[in-house]
Backbone as a printed PyTorch tensor [residue, N CA C, xyz], in Angstrom:
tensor([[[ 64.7220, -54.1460, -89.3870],
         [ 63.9690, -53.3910, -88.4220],
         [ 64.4090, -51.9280, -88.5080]],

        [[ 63.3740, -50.8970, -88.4290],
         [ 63.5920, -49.5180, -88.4450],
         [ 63.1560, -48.8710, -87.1560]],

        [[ 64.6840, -47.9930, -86.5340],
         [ 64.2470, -47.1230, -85.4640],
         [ 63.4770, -46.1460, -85.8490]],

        [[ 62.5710, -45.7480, -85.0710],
         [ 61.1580, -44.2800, -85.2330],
         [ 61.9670, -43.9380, -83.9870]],

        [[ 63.0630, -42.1760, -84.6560],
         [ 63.3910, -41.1800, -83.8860],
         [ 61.8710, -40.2620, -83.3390]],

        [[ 61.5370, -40.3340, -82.5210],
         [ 60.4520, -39.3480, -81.9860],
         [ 60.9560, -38.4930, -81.8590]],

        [[ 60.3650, -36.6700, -82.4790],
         [ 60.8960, -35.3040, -82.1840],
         [ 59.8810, -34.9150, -81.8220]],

        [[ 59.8330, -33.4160, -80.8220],
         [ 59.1350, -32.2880, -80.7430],
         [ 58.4540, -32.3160, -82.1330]],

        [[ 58.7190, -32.3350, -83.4620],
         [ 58.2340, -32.1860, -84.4350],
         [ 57.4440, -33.0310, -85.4950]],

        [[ 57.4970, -34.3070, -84.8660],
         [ 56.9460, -35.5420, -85.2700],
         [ 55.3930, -35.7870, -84.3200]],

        [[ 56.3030, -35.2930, -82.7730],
         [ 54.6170, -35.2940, -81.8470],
         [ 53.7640, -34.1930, -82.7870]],

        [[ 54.1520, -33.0280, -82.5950],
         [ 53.2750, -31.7880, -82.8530],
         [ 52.5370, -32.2570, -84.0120]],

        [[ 53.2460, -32.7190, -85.5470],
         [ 52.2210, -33.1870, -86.6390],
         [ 51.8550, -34.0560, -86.3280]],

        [[ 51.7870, -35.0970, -85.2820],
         [ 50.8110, -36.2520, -85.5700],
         [ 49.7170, -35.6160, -84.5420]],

        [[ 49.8400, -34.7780, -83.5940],
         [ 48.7890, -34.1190, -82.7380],
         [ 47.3230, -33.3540, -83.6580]],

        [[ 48.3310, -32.6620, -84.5190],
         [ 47.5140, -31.1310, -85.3050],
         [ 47.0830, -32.6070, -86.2460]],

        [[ 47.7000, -33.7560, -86.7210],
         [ 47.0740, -34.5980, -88.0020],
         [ 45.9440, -34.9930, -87.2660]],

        [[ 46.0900, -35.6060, -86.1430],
         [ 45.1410, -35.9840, -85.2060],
         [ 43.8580, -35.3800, -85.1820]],

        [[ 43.7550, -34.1340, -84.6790],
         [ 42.7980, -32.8010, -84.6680],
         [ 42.5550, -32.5180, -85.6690]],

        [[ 42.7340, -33.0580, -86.6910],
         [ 41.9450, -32.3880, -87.9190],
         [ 40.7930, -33.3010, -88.1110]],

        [[ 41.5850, -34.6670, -88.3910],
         [ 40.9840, -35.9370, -88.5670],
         [ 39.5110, -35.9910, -87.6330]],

        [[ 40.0910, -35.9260, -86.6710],
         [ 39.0600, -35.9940, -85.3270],
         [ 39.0470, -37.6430, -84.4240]],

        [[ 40.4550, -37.2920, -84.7290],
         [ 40.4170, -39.1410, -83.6630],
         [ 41.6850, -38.5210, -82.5010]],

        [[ 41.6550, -39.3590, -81.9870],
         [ 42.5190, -38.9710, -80.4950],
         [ 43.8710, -38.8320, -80.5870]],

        [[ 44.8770, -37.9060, -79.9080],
         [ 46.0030, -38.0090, -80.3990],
         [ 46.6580, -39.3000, -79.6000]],

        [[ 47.9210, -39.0510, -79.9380],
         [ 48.7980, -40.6830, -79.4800],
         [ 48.8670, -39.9710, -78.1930]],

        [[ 48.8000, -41.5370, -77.3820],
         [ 49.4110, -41.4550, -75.8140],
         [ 50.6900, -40.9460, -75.4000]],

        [[ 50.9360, -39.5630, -74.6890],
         [ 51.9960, -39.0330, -74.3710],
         [ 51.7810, -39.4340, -72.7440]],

        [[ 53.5400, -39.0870, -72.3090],
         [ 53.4380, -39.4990, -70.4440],
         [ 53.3220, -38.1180, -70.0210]],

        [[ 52.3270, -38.6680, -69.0650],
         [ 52.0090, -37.5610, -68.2830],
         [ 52.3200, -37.8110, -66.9710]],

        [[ 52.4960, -36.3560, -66.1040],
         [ 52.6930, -36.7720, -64.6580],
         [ 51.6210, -36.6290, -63.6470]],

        [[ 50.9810, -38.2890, -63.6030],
         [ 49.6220, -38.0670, -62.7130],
         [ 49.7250, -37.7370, -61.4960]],

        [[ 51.2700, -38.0180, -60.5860],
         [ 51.3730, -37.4000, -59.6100],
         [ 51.2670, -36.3340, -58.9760]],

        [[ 50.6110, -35.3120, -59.7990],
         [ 50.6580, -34.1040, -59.1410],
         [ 52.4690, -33.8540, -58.6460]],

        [[ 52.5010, -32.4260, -57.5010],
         [ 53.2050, -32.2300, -56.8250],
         [ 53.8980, -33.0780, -55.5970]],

        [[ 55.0880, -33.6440, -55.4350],
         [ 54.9770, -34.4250, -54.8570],
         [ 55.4630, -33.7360, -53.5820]],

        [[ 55.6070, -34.2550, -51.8690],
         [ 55.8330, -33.7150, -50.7590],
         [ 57.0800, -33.7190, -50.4680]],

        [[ 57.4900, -32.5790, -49.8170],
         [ 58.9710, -32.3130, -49.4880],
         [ 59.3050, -33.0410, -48.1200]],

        [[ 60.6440, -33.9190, -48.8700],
         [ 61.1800, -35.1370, -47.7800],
         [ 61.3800, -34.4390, -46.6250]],

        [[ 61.2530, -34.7990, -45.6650],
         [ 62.2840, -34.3200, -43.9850],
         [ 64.1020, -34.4130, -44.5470]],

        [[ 64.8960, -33.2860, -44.2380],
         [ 66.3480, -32.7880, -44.8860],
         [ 67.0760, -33.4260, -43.5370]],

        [[ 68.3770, -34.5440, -43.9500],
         [ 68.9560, -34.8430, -42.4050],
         [ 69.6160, -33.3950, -41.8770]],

        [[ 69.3940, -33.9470, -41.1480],
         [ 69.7630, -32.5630, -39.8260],
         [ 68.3980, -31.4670, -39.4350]],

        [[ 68.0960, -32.0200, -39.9690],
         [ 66.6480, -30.9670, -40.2000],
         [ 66.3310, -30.5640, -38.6030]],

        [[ 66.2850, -31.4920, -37.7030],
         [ 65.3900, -31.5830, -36.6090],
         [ 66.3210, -31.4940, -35.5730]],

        [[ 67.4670, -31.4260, -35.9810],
         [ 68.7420, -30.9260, -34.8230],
         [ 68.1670, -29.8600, -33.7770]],

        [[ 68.6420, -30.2130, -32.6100],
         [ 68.0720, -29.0000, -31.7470],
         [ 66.6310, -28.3480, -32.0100]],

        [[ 65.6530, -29.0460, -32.2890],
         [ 64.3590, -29.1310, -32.5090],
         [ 63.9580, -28.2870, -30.8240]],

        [[ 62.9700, -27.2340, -30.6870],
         [ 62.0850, -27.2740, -29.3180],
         [ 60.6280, -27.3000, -29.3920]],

        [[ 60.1240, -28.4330, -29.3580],
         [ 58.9260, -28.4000, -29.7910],
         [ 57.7390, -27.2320, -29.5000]],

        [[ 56.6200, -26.7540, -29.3370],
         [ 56.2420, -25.8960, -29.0470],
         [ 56.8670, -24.0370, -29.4010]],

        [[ 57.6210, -23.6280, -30.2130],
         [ 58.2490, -22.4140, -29.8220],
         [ 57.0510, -21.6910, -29.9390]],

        [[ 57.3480, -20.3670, -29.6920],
         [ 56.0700, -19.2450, -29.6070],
         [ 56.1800, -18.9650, -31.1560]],

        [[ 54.5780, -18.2250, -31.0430],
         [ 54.7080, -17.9940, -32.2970],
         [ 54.9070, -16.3070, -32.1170]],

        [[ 55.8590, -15.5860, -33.1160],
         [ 56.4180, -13.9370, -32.6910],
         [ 56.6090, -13.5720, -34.0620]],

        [[ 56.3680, -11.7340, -33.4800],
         [ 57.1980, -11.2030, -34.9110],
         [ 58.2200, -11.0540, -35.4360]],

        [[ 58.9360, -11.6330, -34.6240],
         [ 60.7510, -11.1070, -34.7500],
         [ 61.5160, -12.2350, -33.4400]],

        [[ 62.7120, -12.5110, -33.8770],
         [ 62.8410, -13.5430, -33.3540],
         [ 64.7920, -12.4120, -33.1490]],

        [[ 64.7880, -12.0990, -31.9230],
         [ 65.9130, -10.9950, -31.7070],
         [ 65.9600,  -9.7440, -32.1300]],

        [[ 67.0910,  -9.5070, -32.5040],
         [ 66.9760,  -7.9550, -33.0270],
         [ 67.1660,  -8.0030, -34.7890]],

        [[ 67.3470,  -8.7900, -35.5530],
         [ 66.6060,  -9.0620, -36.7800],
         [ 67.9000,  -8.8320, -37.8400]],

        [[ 67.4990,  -8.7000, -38.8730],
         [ 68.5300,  -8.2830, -39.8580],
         [ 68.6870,  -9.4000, -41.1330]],

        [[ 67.9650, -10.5440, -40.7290],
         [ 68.1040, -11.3210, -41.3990],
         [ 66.1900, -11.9940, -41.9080]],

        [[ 66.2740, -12.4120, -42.9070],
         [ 64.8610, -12.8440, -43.1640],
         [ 64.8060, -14.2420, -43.6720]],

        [[ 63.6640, -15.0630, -43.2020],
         [ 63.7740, -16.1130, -43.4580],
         [ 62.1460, -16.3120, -44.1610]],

        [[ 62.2150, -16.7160, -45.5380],
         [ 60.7410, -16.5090, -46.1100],
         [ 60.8280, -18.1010, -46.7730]],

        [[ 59.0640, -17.8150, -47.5890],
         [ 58.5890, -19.2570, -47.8490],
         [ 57.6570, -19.5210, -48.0840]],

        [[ 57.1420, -20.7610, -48.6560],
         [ 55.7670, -20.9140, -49.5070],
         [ 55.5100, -22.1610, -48.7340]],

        [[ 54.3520, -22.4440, -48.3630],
         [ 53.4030, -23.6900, -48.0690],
         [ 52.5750, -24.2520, -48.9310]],

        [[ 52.8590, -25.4050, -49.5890],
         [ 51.8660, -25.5780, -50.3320],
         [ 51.2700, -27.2610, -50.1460]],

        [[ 50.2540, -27.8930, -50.6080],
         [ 49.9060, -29.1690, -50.6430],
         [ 50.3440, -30.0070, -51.4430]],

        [[ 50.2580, -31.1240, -51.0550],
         [ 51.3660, -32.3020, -51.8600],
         [ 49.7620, -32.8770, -53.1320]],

        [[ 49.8550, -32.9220, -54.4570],
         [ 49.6590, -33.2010, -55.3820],
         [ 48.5350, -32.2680, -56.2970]],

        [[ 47.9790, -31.0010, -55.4710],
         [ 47.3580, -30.1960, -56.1100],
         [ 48.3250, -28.6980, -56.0080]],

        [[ 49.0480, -28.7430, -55.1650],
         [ 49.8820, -27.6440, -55.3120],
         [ 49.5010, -26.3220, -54.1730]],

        [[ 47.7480, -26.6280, -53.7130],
         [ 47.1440, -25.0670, -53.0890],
         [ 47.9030, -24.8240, -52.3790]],

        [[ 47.9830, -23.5440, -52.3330],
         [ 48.6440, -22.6650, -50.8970],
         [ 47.6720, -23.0950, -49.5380]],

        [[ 48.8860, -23.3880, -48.6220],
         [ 48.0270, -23.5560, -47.4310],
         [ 47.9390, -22.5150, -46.0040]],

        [[ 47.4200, -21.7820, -45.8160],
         [ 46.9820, -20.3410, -45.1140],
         [ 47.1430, -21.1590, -43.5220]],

        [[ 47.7150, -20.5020, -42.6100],
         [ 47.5320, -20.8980, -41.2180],
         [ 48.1910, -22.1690, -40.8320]],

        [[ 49.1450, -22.5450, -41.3140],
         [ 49.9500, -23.5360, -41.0880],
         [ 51.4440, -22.4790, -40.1700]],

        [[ 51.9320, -23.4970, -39.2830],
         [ 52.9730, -22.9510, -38.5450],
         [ 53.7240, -23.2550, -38.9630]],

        [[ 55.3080, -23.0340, -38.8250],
         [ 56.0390, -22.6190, -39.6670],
         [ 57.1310, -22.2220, -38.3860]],

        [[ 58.0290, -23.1380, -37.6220],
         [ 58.6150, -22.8690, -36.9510],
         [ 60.3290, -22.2180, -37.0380]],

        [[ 61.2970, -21.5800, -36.5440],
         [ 62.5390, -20.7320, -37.1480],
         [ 63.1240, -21.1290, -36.1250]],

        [[ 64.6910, -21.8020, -36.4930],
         [ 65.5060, -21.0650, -35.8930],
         [ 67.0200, -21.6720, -36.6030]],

        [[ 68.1070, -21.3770, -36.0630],
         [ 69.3830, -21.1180, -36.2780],
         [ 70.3270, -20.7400, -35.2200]],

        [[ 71.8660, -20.8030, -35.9580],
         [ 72.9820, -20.2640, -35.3540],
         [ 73.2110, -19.0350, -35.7210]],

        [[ 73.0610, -17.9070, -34.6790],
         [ 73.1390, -16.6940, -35.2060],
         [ 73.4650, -16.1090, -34.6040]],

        [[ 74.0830, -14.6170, -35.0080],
         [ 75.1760, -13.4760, -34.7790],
         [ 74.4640, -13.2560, -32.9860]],

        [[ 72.8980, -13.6770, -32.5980],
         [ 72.8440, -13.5170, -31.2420],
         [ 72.3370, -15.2750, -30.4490]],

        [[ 72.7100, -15.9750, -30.5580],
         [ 72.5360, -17.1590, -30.0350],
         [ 72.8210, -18.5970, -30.7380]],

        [[ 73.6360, -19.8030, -30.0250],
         [ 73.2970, -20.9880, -30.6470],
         [ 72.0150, -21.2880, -31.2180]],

        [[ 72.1250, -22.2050, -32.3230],
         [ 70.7440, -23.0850, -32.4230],
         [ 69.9910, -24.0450, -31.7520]],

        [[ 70.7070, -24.2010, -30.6260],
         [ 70.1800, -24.9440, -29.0010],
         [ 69.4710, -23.9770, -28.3410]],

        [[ 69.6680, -22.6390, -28.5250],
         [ 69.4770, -21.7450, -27.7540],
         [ 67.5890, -21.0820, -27.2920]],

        [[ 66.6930, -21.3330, -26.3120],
         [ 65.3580, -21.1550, -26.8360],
         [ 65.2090, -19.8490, -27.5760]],

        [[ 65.6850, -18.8110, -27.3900],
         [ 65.5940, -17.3680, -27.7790],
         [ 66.1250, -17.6660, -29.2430]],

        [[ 66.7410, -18.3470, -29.8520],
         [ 67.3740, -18.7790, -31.2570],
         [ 66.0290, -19.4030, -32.0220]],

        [[ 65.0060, -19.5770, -31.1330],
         [ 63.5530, -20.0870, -31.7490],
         [ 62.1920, -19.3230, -32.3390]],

        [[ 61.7060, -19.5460, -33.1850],
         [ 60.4940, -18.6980, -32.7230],
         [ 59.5090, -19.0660, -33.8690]],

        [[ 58.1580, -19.0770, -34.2570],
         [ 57.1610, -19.0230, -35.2440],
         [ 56.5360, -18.6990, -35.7290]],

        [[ 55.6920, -19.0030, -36.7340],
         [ 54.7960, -17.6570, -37.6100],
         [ 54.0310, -18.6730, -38.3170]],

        [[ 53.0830, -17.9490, -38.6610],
         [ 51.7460, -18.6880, -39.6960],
         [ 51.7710, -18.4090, -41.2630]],

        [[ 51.3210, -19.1660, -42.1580],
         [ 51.5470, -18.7160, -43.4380],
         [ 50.1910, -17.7290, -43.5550]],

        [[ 50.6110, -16.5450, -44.3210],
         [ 49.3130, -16.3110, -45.0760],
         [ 47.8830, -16.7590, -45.7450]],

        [[ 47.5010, -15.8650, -46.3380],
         [ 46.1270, -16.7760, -47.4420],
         [ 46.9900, -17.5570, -48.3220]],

        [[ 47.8760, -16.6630, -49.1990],
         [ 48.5030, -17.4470, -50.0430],
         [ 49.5060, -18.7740, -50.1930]],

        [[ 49.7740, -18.6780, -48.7500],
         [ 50.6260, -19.9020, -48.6730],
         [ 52.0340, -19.2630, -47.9890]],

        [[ 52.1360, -17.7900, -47.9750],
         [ 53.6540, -17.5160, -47.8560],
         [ 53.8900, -17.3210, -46.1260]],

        [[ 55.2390, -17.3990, -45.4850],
         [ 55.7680, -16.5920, -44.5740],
         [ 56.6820, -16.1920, -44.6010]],

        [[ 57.0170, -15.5880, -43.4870],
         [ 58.3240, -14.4700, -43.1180],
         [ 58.1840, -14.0840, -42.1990]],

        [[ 59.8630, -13.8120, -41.8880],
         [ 59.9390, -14.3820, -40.1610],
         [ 62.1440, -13.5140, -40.2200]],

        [[ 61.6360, -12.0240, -39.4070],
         [ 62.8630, -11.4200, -39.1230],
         [ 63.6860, -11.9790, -38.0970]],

        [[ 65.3310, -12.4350, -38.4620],
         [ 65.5740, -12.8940, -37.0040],
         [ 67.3580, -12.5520, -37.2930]],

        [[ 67.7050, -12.6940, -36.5960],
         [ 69.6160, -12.0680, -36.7700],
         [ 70.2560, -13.0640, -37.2910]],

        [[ 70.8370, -12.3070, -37.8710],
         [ 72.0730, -12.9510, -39.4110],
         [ 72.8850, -13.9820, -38.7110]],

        [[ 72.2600, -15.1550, -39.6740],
         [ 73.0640, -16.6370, -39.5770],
         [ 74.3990, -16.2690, -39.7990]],

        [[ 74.6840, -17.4760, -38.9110],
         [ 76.2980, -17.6950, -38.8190],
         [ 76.9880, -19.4820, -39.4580]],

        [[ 78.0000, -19.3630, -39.4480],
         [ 77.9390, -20.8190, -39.6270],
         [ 78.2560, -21.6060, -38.8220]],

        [[ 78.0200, -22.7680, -38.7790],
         [ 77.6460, -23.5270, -37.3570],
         [ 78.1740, -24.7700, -38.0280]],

        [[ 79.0710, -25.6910, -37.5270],
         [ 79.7580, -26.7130, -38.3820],
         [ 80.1560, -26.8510, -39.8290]],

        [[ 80.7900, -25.5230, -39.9330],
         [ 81.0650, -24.6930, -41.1400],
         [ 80.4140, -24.0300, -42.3920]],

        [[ 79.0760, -24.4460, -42.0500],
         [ 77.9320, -24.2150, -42.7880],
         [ 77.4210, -23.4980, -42.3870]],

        [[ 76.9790, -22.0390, -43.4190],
         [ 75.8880, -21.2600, -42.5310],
         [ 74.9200, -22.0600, -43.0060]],

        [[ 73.3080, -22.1820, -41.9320],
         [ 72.4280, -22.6870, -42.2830],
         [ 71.3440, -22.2060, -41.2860]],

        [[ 70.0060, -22.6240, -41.6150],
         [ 68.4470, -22.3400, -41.0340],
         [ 67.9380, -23.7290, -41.0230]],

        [[ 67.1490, -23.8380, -39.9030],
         [ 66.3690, -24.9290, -39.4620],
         [ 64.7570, -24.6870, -39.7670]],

        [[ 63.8910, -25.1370, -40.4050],
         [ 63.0900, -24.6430, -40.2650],
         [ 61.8090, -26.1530, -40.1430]],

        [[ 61.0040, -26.2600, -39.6740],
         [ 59.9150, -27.3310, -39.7370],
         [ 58.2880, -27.1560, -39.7140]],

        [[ 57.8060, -28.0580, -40.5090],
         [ 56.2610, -27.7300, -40.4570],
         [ 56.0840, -29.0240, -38.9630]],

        [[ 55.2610, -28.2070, -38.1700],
         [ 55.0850, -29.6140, -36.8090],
         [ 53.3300, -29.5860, -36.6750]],

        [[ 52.4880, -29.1580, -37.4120],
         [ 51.2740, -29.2470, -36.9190],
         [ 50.5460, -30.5070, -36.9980]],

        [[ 49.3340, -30.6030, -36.7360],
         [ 48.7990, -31.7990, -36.5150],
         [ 47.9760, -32.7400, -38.0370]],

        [[ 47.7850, -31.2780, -38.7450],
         [ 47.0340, -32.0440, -40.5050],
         [ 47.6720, -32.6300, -40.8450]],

        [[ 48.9800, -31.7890, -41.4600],
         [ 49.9880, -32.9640, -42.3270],
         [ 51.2440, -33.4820, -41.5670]],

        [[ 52.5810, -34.4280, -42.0530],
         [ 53.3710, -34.9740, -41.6540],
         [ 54.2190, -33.9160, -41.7280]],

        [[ 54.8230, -33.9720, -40.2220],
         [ 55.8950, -33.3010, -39.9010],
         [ 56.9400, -32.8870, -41.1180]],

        [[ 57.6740, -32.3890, -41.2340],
         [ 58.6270, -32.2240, -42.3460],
         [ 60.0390, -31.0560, -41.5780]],

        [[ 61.1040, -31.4780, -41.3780],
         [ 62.2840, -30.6600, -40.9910],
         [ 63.1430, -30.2110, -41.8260]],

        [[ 63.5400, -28.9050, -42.2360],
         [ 64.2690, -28.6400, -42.9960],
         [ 65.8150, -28.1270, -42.6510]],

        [[ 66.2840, -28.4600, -43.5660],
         [ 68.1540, -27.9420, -43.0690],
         [ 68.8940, -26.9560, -44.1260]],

        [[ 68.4160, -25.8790, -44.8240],
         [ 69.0360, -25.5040, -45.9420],
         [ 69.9690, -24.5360, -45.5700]],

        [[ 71.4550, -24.5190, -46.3350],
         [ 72.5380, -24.2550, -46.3410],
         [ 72.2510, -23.0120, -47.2280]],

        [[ 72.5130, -21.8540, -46.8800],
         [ 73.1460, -20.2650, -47.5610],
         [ 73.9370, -21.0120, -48.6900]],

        [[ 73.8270, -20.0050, -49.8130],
         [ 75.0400, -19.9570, -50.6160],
         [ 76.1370, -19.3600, -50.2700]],

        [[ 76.0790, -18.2200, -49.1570],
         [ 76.9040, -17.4280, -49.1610],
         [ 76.9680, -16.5790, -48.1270]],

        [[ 77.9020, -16.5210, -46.7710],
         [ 77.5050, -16.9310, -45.8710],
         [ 77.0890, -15.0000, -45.0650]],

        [[ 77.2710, -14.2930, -46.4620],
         [ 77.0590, -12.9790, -46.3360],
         [ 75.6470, -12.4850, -46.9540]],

        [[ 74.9590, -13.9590, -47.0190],
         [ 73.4590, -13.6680, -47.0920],
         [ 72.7800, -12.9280, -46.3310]],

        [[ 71.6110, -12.3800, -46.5460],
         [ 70.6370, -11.4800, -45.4700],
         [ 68.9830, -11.9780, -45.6940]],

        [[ 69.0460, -13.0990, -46.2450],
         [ 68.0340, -14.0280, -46.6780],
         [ 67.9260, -15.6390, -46.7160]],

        [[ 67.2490, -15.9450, -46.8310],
         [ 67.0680, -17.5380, -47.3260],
         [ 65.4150, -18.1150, -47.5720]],

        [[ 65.2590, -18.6660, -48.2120],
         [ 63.8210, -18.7670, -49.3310],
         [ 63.5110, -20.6990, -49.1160]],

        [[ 62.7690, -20.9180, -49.0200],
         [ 62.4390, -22.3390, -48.6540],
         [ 61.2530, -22.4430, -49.5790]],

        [[ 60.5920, -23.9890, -49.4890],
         [ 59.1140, -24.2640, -49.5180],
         [ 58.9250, -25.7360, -49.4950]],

        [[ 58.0130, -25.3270, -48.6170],
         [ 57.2500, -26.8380, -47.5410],
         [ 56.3740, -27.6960, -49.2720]],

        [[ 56.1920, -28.6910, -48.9660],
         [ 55.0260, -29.5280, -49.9010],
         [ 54.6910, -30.1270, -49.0820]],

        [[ 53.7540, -30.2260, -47.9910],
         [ 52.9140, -31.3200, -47.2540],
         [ 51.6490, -32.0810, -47.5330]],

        [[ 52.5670, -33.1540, -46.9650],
         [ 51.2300, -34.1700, -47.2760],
         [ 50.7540, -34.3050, -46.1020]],

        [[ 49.1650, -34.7220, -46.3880],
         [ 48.0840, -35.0020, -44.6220],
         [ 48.7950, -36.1110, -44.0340]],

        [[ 48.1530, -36.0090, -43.0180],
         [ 49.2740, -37.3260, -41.7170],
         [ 48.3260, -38.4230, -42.0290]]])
């Protein structure tokens, strides 16, 4: 019995042999799944307040919290989805309601949302952030700074419909 090493270079000529010929190339895997949806993160929903307002600035600012919305298996940006904030920060716990606040994504899918420089909070600096609207399934996020002298942090939602 003989092993057939498959290379990058064995697909490509039997593809281009394929296309000349005019018969179909060989079955490669593909991923029919599309994009798949971003799990709920534990801790995500810690000190959750449902409803927060939606604002431009969430304290006296210094810190930015941005992000992409997009749909679970085609990828579109999703425009007008909420997009709730909050954290432990240089002006309030993450229990705190004033530590809360929300914003809508753009056309493109993006937001951003000024609010005062995370702190770390069970030794972790970190941001809470959740999609809670009524189309797709909830989703809570918990992502941890690299570094706790960040002045940023970058996310992105994948939702799927409820």
């Amino acid at each position: 019995m003989t092993d057939t090493l498959i290379t990058r270079r064995t697909v490509i000529k039997s593809v281009g042999a394929a296309l000349i010929v005019g018969v179909s190339p060989p079955l490669l895997p593909v991923h029919a799944q599309g994009l798949l949806p971003t799990p709920t993160m534990r801790g995500g929903s810690n000190n959750y307040l449902p409803g927060a307002a939606i604002v431009d600035k969430i304290g006296g600012g210094g810190f930015w919290m941005t992000g992409t919305v997009r749909r679970a298996g085609d990828g579109k940006p999703l425009a007008g989805q909420r997009i709730q904030i909050w954290a432990h920060t240089t002006e309030g716990h993450e229990r705190d309601p004033h530590s809360h606040g929300a914003t809508l994504t753009k056309t493109d899918g993006t937001f951003r949302l000024e609010m005062p420089q995370i702190v770390p909070a069970f030794g972790q600096p970190h941001g809470h952030l959740a999609y809670d609207g009524d189309e797709f399934k909830t989703v809570f996020l918990r992502p941890v700074m690299q570094n706790v002298n960040d002045t940023s942090l970058n996310v992105e939602f994948v939702l799927q419909p409820a």
